[in-house]
N, C-alpha and C positions, 0 to 999 in steps of 0.2 A: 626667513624663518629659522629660528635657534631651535635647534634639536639637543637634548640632554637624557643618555641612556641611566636610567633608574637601579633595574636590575636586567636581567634576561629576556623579561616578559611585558614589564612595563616603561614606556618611553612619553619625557613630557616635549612638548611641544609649544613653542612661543612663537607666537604672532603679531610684530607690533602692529597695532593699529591704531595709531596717538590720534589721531583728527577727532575720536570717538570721546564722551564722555566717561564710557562704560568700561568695564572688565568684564568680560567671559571666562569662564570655566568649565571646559566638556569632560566629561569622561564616559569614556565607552572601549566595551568592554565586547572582544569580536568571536562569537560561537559557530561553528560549521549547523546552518540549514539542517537538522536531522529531526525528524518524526520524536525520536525516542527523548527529547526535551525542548522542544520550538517551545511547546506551551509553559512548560516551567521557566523558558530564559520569558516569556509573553509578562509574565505574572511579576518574577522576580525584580524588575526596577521599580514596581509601585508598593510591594511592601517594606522594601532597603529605605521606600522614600518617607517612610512611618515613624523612622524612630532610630538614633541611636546612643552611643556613649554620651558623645555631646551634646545631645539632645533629644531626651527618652522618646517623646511621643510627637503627632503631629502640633500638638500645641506649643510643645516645646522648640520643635521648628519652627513654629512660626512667630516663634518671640524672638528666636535665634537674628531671624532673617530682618525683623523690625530694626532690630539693636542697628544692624549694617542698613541704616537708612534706605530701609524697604526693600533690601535685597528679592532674589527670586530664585525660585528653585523647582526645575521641573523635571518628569522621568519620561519613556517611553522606551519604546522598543520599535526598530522597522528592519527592511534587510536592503543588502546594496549586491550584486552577483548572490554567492550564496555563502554571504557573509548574516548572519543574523546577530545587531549589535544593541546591546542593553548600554542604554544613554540614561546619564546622568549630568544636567542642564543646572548652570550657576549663573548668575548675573548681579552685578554690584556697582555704584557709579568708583570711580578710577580715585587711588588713593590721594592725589594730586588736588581733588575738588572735596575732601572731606572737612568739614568746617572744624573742628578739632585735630586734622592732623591724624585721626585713627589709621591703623593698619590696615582697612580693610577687604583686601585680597589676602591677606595672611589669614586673617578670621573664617574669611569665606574658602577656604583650600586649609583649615581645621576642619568644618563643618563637611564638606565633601570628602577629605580621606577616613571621618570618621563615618560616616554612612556608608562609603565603600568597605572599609573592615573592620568597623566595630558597630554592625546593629546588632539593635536588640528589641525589633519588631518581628519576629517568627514566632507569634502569637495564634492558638486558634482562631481568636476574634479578628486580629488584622487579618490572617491569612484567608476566611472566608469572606471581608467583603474587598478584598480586592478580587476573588475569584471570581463575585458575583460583579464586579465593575470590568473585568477584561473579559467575560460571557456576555455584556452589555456591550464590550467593544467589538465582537464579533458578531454580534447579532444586528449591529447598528450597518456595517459591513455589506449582510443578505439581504437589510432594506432597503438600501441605498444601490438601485438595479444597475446605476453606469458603473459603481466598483467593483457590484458584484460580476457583471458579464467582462470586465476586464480581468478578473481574480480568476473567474472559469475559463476563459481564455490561456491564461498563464497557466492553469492546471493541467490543460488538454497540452500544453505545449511540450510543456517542460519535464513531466510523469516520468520516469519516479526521479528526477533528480531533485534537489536540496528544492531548488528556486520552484518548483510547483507548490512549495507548503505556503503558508499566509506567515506572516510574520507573529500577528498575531494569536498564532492555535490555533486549536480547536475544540469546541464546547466542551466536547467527551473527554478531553485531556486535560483542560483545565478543573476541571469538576474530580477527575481522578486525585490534585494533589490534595496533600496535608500539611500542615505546617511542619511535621517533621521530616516528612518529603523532599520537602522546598529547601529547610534548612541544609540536610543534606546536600541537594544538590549546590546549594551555593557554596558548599565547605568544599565542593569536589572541583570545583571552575573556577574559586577566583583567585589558587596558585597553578592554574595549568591553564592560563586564558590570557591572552594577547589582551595587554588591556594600554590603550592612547589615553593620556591625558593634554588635551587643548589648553591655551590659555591666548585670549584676545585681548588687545588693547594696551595698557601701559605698564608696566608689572619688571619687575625684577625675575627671570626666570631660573636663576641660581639660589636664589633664596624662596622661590615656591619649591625648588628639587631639593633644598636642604629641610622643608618643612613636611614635603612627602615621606623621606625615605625613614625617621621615626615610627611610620606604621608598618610599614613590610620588614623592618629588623626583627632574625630571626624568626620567618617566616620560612619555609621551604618551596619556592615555585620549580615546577619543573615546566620546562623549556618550553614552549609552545610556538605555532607557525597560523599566519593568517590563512583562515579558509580559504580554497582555493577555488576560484569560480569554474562552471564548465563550459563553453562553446557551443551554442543550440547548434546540433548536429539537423545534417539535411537526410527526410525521408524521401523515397520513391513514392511514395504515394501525399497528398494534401489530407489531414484530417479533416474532417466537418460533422459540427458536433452543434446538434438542437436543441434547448432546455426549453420547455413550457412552463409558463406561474402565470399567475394572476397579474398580467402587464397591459398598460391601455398603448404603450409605445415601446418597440422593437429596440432592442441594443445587438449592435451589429460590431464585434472583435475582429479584425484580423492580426493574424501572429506572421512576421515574416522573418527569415534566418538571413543576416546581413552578408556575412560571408567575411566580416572586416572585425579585426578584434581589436582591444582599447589600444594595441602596440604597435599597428600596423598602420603603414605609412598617411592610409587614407583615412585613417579614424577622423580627421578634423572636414575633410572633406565629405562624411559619410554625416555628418553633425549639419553641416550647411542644407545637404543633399534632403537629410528629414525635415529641415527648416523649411525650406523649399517647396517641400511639400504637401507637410500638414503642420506647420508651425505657427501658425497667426492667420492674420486676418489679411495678410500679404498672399497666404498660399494659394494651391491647385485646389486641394479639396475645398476650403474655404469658398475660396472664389468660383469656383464652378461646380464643384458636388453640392455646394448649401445654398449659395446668392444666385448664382444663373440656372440651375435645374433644380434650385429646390425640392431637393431628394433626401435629405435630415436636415435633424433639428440643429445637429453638433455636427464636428467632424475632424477628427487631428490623429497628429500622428505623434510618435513620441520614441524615444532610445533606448533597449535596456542595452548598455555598452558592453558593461561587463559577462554579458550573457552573448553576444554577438546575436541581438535578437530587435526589432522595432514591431511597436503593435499600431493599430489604426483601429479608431471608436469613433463609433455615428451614433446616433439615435436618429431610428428611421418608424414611417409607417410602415407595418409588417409587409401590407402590398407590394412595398418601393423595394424589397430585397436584393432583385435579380437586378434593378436598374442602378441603383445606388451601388452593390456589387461590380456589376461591368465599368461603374465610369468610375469606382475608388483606382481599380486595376488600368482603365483607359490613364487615366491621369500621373498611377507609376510609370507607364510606358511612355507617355512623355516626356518625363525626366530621363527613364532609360537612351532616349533618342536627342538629348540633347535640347528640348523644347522647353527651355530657360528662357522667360523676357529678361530683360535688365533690369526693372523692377521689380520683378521675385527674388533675381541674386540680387541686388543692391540692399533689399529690406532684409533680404534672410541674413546677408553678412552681417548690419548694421544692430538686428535683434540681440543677434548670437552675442555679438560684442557689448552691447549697452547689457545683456545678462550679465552678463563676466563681472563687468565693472560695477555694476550693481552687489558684486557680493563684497565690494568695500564698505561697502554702510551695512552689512549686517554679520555680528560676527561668527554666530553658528552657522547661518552659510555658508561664510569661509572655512569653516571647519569640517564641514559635510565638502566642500569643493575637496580641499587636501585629503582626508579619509577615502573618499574615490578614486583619487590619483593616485595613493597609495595602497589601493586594493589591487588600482589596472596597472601597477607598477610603472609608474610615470614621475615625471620629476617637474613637468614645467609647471611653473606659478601663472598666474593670473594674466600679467604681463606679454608671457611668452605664449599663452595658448590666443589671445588677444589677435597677436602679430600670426599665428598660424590661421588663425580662421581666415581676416585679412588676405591672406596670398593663395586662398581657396578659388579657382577657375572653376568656369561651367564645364568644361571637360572633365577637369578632379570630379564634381560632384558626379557627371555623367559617366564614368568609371567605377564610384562607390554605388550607383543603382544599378547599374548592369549585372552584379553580383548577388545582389539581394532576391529571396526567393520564395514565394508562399509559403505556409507551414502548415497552417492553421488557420479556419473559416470557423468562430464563433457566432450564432446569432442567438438572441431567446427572444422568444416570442412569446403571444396569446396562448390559452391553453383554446385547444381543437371547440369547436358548438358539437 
């Protein structure tokens, strides 16, 4: 990966990936998790995505993006620790297969520095229906019960730090802005915000950084530092937190505090360890909380790294609580004791790694991979986290569980007859 620093604030980044037909283009732009603008960073990549110098409206994007033999162009927002980053998605096939010879990764990193700092969609009209389209993505959110009882789960966990908020707002906050609001806000962030730019595939990366730095000339950034994540801290006590709706099937959260952060020697072994045990159709819960005691419907586990935090989701009958409960816990305590077949490690290593290598055929996941390693201050590539997983023993993993520790017991259930 070629690295080329921009100015203070902004750094591009090149990633050959020749095998690919395509070019990628990320930009994302890294805000600290805070109440007092979640929902204005929520809102802001879908009206940036409306219009700008280069191309006034949506229609004019998307004449923009035809020209570049169907290019693509896409926004959102998510968070990674308690990073909350406003993404800005480009794709283009690779100048090398352009049947006239066009430039177009040059065109297409025109079209995104000029959306990044020359819109001119802070409109009342654009700004109220994106507001009413990211109120639609938040509501879509409360109906959808297995993200919602994971999302409340992370709420009970984490309160009041950054990583409890949703990425995407909230109703009452988005509804609060205005287009002069918004506009504000963005004139206030994007010279005092950590902003990566990605580039995948075949590309010249000294002449995309000579085609960038034309729009930040004479611009004033002042200096900015990536949000810094915090470490789920351990209470003396386990929360346990009940929600009642209108549910015909129980979702059951638990939150556990790892004890191992993205730096620490056993991070790669604490990755196997969750493999192990809610990762697939190879694991413990899988295999005997779902297929042998048919106790849920689902049932996995998963890593927030940068948080030193793992959650585990079932969908249960509301009856199956106490039983589904005992055997998630039976089955950590297994791992804690060393109760590894060779079959669990062998699939869990093999998963972890055919992942990795999977994110060479896609290039925003390569991009989301680095972004993460560069949130958990990390350096190795794809390659070398490969080879660490690789040299993971059942003992490593049996060392990364022994550490991990209840947190938090979500469940939501039926509302009471």
């Amino acid at each position: 990966m070629e690295t080329i620093r921009i100015n203070d604030n902004i750094t591009l980044y090149y990633i050959p990936m020749e095998k690919l037909k395509t070019t990628s283009i990320g930009v994302y732009l890294h805000r600290p998790l805070c109440e007092g603008e979640v929902s204005e960073n929520a809102v802001l990549p879908y009206v940036l995505k409306r219009g700008c110098k280069a191309a006034k409206d949506s229609e004019a994007v998307a004449k923009y993006l035809e020209e570049l033999y169907g290019a693509s162009f896409g926004a959102g927002v998510s968070k990674s620790g308690n990073d909350q980053f406003i993404h800005l998605g480009f794709e283009t096939i690779s100048d090398r297969y352009a049947a006239g010879g066009e430039k177009l990764t040059a065109e297409l990193t025109r079209l995104a520095m000029s959306v990044l700092f020359e819109p001119v969609s802070f409109t009342d009209e654009v700004v109220e229906i994106e507001k009413k389209n990211a109120v639609d993505r938040i509501m879509s959110e409360l109906n959808d019960k297995r993200i919602y009882a994971r999302n409340r789960c992370i709420e009970e966990m984490f309160a009041p730090s950054g990583y409890a908020l949703s990425a995407h707002g909230t109703k009452d906050g988005v509804m609060k802005i205005t287009a002069q609001s918004l506009k504000a806000h963005y004139d206030k962030i994007i010279t005092s915000t950590p902003i990566d730019i990605y580039v995948c595939g075949s590309a010249d990366a000294e002449s995309i950084a000579d085609a960038v730095k034309p729009y930040v000339q004479g611009m004033e950034f002042t200096k900015a530092k990536l949000p810094k994540s915090e470490m789920l801290a351990g209470g003396e006590n386990v929360k346990r937190v009940t929600d009642r709706m209108e549910v015909t099937q129980g979702k059951l959260c638990l939150g556990f505090k790892t004890g191992t952060a993205p730096t620490d020697s056993d991070c790669y072994a604490l990755q196997v360890m969750c493999c192990v045990f809610g990762g697939g159709a190879h694991s413990k819960l899988f295999s005997n909380v779902r297929e042998k005691l048919s106790l849920c419907y689902y049932a996995s586990s998963n890593l927030l790294s940068l948080n030193g935090a793992m959650l585990v989701n079932a969908g249960i009958e509301f009856e199956n609580f106490d039983k589904a409960y005992n055997e998630i816990m039976a089955q950590l305590d297994a791992v804690k004791n060393g109760d590894v077949s060779d079959w669990e490690y062998v699939s869990s290593v093999k998963a972890l790694v055919n992942g990795f290598e999977g994110f060479k055929d896609n290039q925003f996941a390569m991009q989301t991979f680095h972004i993460n390693q560069r949130l958990a201050g990390l350096t190795d590539d794809i390659d070398a986290v490969k080879e660490k997983i690789k040299a993971v023993t059942v003992d490593d993993i049996k060392r990364a569980a022994e550490k991990i520790e209840l947190n938090t017991v979500y469940f939501l259930t039926g509302k009471e007859e």
